[in-house]
C-alpha positions in Angstrom: 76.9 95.1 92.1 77.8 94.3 95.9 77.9 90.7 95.1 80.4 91.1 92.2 82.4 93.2 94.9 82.4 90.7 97.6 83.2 88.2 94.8 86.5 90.1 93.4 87.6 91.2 96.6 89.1 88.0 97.6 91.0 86.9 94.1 92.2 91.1 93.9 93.5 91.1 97.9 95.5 87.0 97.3 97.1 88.8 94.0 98.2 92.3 95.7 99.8 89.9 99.0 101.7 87.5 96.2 103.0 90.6 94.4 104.0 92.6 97.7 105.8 88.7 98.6 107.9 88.8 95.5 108.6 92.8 96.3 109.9 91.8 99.8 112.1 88.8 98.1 113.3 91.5 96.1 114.9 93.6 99.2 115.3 90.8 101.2 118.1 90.2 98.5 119.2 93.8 98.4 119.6 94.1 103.0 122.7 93.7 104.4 123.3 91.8 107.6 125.5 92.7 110.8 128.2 90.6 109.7 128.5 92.2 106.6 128.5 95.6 108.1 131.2 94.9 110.6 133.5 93.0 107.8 133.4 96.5 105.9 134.0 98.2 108.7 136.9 96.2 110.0 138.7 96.5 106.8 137.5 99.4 105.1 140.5 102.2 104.0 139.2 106.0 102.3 138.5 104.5 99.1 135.7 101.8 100.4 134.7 104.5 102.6 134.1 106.6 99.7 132.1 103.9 97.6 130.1 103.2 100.5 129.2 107.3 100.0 128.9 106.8 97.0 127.3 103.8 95.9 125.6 102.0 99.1 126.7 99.5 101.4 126.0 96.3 99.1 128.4 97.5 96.3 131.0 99.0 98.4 131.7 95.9 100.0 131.5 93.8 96.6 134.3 96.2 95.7 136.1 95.4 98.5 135.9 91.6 98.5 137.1 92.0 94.6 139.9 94.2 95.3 141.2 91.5 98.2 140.3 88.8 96.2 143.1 90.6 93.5 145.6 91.2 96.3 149.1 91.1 94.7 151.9 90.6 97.1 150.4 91.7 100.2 149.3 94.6 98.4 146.0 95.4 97.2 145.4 96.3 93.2 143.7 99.7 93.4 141.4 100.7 90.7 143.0 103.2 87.3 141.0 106.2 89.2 141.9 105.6 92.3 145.8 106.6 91.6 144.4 110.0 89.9 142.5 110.7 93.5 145.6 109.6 95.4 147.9 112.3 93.3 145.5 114.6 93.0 145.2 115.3 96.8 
């Protein structure tokens, strides 16, 4: 029994390391760098802010990035529900 231990335990330990690699590629993907951070917070007005709250850093600043990419004139294209929370406070 102690030699089909010592036999599995090698194969079962290389598996478990490979799976916990691909689960660190995973939130490698997911982290967010310094850079990142500051861009959000050098541009970031109550709505970002609010998303950020909300949602996480990653998708906040996807949001943000969409909504300058959609910049109209200078002025940014808020979202439909955004204009509800403006009038509504």
């Amino acid at each position: 029994m102690q030699g089909l231990a010592a036999l599995l335990f090698p194969p079962v330990l290389m598996f478990f390391a490979l799976a916990m690699e691909r689960v660190q590629t995973g939130l490698d993907r997911l982290s967010v760098g310094r850079a990142h951070v500051e861009e959000f917070l050098e541009t970031a007005d109550e709505t970002d802010v609010g998303n950020l709250a909300k949602d996480g850093l990653p998708a906040a600043l996807d949001e943000l990035r969409q909504r300058r990419s959609n910049d109209v004139g200078g002025e940014p294209v808020l979202p439909a529900d955004s204009d509800a929370r403006t009038r509504a406070s």
